[in-house]
C-alpha beads as a LAMMPS data file, in Angstrom:
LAMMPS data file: protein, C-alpha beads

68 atoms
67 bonds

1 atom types
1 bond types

-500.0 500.0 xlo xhi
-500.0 500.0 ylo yhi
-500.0 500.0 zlo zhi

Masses

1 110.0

Atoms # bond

1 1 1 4.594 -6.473 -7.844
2 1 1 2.969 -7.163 -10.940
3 1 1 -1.116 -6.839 -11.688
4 1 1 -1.385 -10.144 -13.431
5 1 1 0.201 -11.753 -9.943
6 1 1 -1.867 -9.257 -7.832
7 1 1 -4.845 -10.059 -9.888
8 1 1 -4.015 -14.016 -9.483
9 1 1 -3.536 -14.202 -5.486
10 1 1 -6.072 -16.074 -3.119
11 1 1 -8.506 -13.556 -1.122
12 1 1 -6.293 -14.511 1.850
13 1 1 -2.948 -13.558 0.244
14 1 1 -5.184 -10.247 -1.049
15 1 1 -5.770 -9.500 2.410
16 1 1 -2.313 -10.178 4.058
17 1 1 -0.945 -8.357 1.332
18 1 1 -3.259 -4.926 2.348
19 1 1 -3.025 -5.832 5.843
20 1 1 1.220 -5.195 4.865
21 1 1 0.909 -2.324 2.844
22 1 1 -1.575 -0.553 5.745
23 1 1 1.036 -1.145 8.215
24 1 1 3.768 0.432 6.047
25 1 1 1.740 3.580 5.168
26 1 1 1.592 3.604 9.114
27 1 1 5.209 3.275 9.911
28 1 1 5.804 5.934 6.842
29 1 1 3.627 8.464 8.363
30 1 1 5.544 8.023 11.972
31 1 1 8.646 7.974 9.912
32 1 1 7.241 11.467 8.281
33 1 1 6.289 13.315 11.394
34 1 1 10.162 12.332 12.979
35 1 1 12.028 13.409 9.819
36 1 1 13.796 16.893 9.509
37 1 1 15.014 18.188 6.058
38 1 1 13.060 18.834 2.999
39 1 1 14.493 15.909 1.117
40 1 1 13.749 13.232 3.817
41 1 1 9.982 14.855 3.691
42 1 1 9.872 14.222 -0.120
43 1 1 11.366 11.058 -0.053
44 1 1 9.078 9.922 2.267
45 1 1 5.656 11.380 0.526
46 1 1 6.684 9.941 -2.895
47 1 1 6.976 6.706 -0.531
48 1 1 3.794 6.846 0.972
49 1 1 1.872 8.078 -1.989
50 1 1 3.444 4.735 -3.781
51 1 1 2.192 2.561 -0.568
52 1 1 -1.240 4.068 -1.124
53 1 1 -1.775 3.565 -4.833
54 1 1 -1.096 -0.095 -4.745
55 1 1 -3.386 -0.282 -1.332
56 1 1 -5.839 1.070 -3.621
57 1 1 -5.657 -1.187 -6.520
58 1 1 -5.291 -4.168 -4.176
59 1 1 -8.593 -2.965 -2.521
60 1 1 -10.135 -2.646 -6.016
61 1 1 -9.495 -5.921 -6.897
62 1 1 -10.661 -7.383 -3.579
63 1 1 -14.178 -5.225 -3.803
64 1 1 -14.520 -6.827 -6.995
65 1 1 -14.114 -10.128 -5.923
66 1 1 -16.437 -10.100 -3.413
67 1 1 -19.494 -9.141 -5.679
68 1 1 -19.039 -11.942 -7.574

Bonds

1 1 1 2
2 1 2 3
3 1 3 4
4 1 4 5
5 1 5 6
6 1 6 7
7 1 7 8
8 1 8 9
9 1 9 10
10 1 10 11
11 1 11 12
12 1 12 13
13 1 13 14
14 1 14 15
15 1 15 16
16 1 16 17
17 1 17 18
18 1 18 19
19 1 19 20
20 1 20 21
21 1 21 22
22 1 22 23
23 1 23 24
24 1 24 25
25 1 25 26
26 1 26 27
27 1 27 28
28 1 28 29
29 1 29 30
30 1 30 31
31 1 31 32
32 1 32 33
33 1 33 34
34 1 34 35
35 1 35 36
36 1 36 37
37 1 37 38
38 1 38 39
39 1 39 40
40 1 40 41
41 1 41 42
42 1 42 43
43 1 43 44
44 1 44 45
45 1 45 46
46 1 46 47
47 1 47 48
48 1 48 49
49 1 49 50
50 1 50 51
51 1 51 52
52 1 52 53
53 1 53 54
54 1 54 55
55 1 55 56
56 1 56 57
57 1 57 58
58 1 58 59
59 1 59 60
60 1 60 61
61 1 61 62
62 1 62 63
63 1 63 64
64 1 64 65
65 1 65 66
66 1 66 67
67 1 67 68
């Protein structure tokens, strides 16, 4: 997903959106703790670290919306 479209979707669409990405950091981590083998484990962190950096800039553009 692009910034300019992340930076351009209603406060609603902001939330679903980290609402979505919450959930799939959840699902990841269950996904985690069931996996066996080293690549599955690496796969899955270079997932979840990719979930939580755009939860994070989603959530930064949200905070800054609502001190305006």
């Amino acid at each position: 997903m692009s910034k300019d479209y992340e930076t351009s979707l209603s406060m609603d669409a902001l939330n679903d959106r980290i609402a979505i990405l919450e959930d799939n950091i959840r699902q990841l981590i269950e996904q985690a703790a069931a996996a066996s083998g080293e690549q599955n484990e690496s796969r899955i962190a270079d997932r979840i670290n990719q979930q939580n950096d755009e939860l994070d800039r989603l959530i930064k553009i949200r905070e800054s919306r609502q001190k305006k």
